[in-house]
N, C-alpha and C positions, 0 to 999 in steps of 0.2 A: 113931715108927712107921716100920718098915723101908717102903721107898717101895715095893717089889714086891707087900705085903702091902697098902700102900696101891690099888695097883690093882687089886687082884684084887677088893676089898668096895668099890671105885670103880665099877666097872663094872655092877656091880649096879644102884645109883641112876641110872644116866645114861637120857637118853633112848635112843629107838632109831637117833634119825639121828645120834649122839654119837661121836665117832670117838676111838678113843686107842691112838695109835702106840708100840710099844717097841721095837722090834728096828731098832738105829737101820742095819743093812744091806738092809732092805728100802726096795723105790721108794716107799713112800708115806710111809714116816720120814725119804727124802729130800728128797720133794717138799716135806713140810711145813715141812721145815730150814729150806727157803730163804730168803731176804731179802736184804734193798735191798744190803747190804754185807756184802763176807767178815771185813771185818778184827774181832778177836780172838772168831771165832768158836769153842764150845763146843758137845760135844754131849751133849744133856741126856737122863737117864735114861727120858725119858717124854713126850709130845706131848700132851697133852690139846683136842682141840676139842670144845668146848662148841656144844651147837644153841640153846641156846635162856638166858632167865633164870635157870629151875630147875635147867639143871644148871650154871650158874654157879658159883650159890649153893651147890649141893647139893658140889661140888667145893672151895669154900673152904670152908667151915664143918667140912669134913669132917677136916682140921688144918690146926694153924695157919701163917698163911702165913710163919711166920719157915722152914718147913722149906719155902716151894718161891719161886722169885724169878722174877721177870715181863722182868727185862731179859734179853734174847738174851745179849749180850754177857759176863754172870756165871754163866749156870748148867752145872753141871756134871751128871756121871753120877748122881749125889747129889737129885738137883730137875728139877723138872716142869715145864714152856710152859703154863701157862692158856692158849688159843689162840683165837681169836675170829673167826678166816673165816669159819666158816662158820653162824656166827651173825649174822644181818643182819637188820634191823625198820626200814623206813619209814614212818610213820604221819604224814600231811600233815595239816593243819585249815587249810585254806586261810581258812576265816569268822573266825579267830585270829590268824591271820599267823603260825601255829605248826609246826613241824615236831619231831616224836620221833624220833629219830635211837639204834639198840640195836647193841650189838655191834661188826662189822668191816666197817659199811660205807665207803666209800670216794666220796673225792671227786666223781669223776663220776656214781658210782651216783644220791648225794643231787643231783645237780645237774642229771640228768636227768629222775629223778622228779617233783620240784620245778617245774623247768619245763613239763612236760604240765601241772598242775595251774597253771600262771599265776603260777609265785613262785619266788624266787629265796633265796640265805642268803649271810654272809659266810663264804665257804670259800675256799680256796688256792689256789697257783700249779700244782698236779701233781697229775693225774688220780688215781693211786693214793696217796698219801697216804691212813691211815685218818682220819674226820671226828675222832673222840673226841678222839685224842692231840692232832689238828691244835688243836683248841679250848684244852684241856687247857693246851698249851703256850702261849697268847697268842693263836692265828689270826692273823697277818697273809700279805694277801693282795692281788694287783691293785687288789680292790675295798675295800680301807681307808677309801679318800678317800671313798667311797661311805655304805657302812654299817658304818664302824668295825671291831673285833676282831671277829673271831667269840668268843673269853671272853667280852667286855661284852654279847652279842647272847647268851647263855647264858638263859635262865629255870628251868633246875631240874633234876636229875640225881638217877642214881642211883647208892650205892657201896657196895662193898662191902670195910669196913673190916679192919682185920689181926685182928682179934679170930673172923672168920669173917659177923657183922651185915650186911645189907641196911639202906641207910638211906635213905631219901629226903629230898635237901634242895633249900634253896629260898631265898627273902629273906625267908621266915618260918621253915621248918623248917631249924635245926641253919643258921643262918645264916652263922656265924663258917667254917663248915667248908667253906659254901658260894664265902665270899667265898676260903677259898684255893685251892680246888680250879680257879677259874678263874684260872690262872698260875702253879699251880703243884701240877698235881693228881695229876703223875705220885709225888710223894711221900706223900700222906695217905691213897690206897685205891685197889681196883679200879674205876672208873668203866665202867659198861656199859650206860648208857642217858645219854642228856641231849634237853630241849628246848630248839630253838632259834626265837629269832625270823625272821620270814621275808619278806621284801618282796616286793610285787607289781615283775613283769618290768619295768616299767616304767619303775622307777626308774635305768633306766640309759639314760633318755632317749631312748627308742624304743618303738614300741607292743610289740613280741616280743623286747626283752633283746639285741637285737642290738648294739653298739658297735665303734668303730672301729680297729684294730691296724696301724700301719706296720713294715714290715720294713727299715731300712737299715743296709746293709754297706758300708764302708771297711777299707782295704788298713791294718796296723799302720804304714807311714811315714806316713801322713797322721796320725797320734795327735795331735799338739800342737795342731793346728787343728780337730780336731772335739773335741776336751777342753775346748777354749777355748770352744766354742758349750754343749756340757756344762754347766759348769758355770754359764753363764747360765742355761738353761733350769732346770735345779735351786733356784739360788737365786732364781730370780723365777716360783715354781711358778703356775701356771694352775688355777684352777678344777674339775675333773669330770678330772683328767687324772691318770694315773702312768705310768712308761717303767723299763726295763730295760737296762740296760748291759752289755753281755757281751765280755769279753777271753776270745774261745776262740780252738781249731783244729780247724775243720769239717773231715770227711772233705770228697771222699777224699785232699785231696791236705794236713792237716791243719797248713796254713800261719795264723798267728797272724793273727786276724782282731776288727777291732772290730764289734759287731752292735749297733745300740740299737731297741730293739723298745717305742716310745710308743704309746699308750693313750687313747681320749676317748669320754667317755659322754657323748653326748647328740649334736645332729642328726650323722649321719653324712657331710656334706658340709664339717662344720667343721673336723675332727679334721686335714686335711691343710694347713688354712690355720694351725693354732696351731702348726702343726711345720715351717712353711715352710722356718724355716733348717736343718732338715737335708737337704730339699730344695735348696737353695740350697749345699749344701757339694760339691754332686754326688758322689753313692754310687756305689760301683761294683754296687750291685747294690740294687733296689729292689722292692718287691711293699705291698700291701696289701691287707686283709681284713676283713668284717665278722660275724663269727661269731654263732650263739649260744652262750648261756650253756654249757651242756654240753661249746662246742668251745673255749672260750675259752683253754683251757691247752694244746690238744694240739701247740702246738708245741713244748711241753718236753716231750713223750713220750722222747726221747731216751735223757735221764736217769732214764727210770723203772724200767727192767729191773731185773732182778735180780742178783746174782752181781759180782764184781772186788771191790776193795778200794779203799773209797772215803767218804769223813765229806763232811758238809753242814754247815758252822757259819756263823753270822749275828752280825756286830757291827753297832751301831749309832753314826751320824755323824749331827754336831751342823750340820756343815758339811761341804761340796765343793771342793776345790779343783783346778785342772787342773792343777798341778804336780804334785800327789801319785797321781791317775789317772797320769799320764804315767811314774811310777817306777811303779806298779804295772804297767804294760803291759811294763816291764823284765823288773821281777822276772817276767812272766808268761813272757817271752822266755829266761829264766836256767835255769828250772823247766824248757822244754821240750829247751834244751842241754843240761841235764846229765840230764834221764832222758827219753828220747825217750816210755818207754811213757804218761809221764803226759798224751799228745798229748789225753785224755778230761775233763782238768782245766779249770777255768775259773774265773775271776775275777767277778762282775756286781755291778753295783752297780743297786738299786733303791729311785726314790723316788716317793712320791704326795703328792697333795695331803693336810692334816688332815680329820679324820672332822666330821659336823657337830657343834656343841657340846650338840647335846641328846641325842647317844646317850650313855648312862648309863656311866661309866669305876669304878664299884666294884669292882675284884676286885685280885687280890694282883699282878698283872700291873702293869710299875712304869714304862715307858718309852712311854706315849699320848703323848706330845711329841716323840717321834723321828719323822722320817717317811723316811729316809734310811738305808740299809741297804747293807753287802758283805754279798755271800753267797760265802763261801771253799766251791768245788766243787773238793776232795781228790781223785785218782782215776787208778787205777793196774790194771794188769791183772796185775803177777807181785807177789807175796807180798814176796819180795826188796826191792824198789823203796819198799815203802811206806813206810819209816822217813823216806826221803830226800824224798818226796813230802808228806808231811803236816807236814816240817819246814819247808816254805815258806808252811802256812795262816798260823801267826803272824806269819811275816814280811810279808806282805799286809796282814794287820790294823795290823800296827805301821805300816807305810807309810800307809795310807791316814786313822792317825789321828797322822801327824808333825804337830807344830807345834800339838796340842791340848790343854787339861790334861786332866792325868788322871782330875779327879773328873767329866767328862763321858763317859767312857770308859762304854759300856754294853754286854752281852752279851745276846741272846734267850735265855728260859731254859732250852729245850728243845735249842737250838743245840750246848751243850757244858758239861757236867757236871766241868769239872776247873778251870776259869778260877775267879777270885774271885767267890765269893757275893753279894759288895755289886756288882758290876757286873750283876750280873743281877737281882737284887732290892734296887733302891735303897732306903735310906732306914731309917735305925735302928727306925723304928717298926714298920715295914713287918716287916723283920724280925725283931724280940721277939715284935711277934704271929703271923709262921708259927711260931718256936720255941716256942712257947705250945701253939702247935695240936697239932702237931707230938707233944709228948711226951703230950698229951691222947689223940689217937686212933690215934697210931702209935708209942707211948714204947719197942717193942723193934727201930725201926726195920727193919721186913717190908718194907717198901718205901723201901728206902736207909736209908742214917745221916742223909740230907741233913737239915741243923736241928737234929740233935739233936748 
């Protein structure tokens, strides 16, 4: 079906508040374009935002999805945006500990909510982040050490398969499909509803969800000697605690800067005695915070705009070592010599304590034993530059995993779609059974080739 023909008897079944944009020179086929990064964007014949369930549904089923593709990044004049802003459903049960999470809602949206009602979820490091995908892809997040994955904290979804189907599953219903979709769901359908499990505030060892954030800054020639405390504190991890490492260059004067930003749930008087020795290194620059839940990210608002050219990829480390931070603060020094635009770029390495051992680790998500992560922040504002820019993520990774074997080498699976597949889904088992699934309810590959 010619896709213009497709819209025209589309538009008919949709709701009223249903939006669908085609005339990709108008502002509102602009506005809708937009996202977290330019780089190899497409512009696609057609925008569809969906208000509600029914016209999800009513939109897939109506052909199949091998004729329209969900990733930004692929679609052309040819295919259509399923688009989900402005389809949003929060449904708390606090008497459950449950939270229904539809559509495009978004990190702080669910973490707001949640909180007036006395409960909290395992959700992310960045406010705009959608919840789905965030899950979808593994969840990890500040509060890991806390309440585990957000995948594992999943209790049951809803997808809508390449066939056009609504399915609902669960640890009873369509189980097999359940267990891959958490870790790995951006390939086996459209996901547009999930419940998740949901903690009382409390659990983060305060009566209102509050917890305690330090901020310290070091000049980059002090490296070797706060790397050295680094990697102490990583390797003899603490209890209720996770920290953030950050190799940037803060405006406005966008000189390379070490920032480590540690983390402690529970009494807020403790949090600055378990971090005494970065105290003790003397920061040039120090602050402290005890936020609620809702604010707990906003200090990576930064990174959340929209627009430039710029990838987010995550490897996982078995170990720390301050030698190999210490070449990565190079390489981060190399990057900024030879393309100054990429001054928005950043290095962090973050670790938490292990989740407890009674949250439930079933889903096809493969790396619960990592707790130790780079997060390679790509990011460049001219088009030009980007080649040269993104050619240093893997040199980072490779740094930061010198002197490791390979077969501990792991990727997040959402992180990056082009790296080895056993790095991201360990374990031969592991994967015969996505392949399984895989050609079972997605065999013409509508949603990637990935598995098949």
């Amino acid at each position: 079906m010619a896709l213009s023909r497709f819209i025209i008897e589309l538009r008919i079944n949709l709701s009223p508040e249903a939006r669908v944009y085609t005339d990709a020179s108008s502002k509102d086929f602009q506005l809708a374009l937009l996202r977290w990064s330019d780089v190899d964007v497409k512009v696609p014949g057609a925008i569809i935002q969906v208000a509600n369930e029914l016209d999800a549904v009513t939109t897939a089923s109506s052909t199949p999805f091998a004729e329209k593709v969900l990733l930004w990044s692929t679609i052309g004049t040819d295919g259509f945006v399923l688009d989900f802003t402005i389809f949003k459903s929060i449904q708390v049960n606090s008497t459950e500990h449950q939270v229904a999470v539809a559509g495009g809602v978004l990190m702080k949206e669910l973490s707001t909510v949640l909180a007036d009602a006395g409960e909290c979820a395992a959700v992310g490091n960045a406010n705009t982040i959608g919840v789905i995908p965030y899950c979808l892809g593994g969840g990890l997040g500040v509060a890991t050490g806390l309440m585990g994955l957000a995948c594992d904290n999943m209790l049951s979804a809803k997808v809508i398969l390449a066939d056009g189907r609504l399915v609902y599953v669960d640890n009873v219903h369509e189980p097999d499909l359940f267990w891959a979709i958490k870790g790995a769901g951006f390939y086996f359908g459209a996901v547009i509803e999930i419940t998740l499990r949901t903690y009382p505030l409390t659990i983060f060892g305060t009566h209102d969800g509050r917890h305690w954030i330090g901020n310290f800054m070091y000049p980059l020639e002090r490296a070797a000697e706060v790397f050295e405390v680094i990697e102490t504190l990583v390797n003899t991890p603490k209890s209720r605690t996770a920290c953030l490492l950050m190799i940037i260059a803060p405006p406005p004067y966008f000189q390379p800067t070490i920032a480590v930003v540690p983390h402690y749930f529970g009494d807020l008087t403790e949090g600055p005695k378990i971090f005494q020795c970065l105290t003790d290194l003397g920061p040039s620059f120090f602050s402290e915070t005890t936020p609620l839940v809702p604010n707990l990210s906003d200090h990576l608002d930064f990174a959340c705009g929209k627009g430039g050219f710029r990838r987010f990829t995550l490897a996982g480390l078995q170990e720390l070592k301050a030698a190999n931070i210490l070449k990565l603060a190079d390489l981060f020094q190399q990057l900024l010599d030879s393309c100054p635009d990429a001054a928005s770029s950043g290095y962090f390495i973050e670790w938490h304590c292990l989740p407890p051992p009674d949250i439930p680790t079933n889903s096809a998500f493969s790396h619960h034993d990592v707790r130790i992560w780079i997060h390679c922040l790509s990011w460049c504002q001219r088009q030009e530059n980007w080649d040269k820019v993104f050619g240093f993520e893997q040199r980072a990774i490779d740094t930061m995993r010198f002197g490791t074997k390979p077969e501990t080498h792991v990727d997040l699976p959402h992180g990056t779609r082009t790296g080895p597949i056993e790095q991201r889904f360990k374990g031969q088992g592991r994967l015969t059974k996505l392949r399984a699934l895989k050609k079972e309810f997605d065999p013409q590959g509508a949603f990637t080739k990935e598995f098949l």
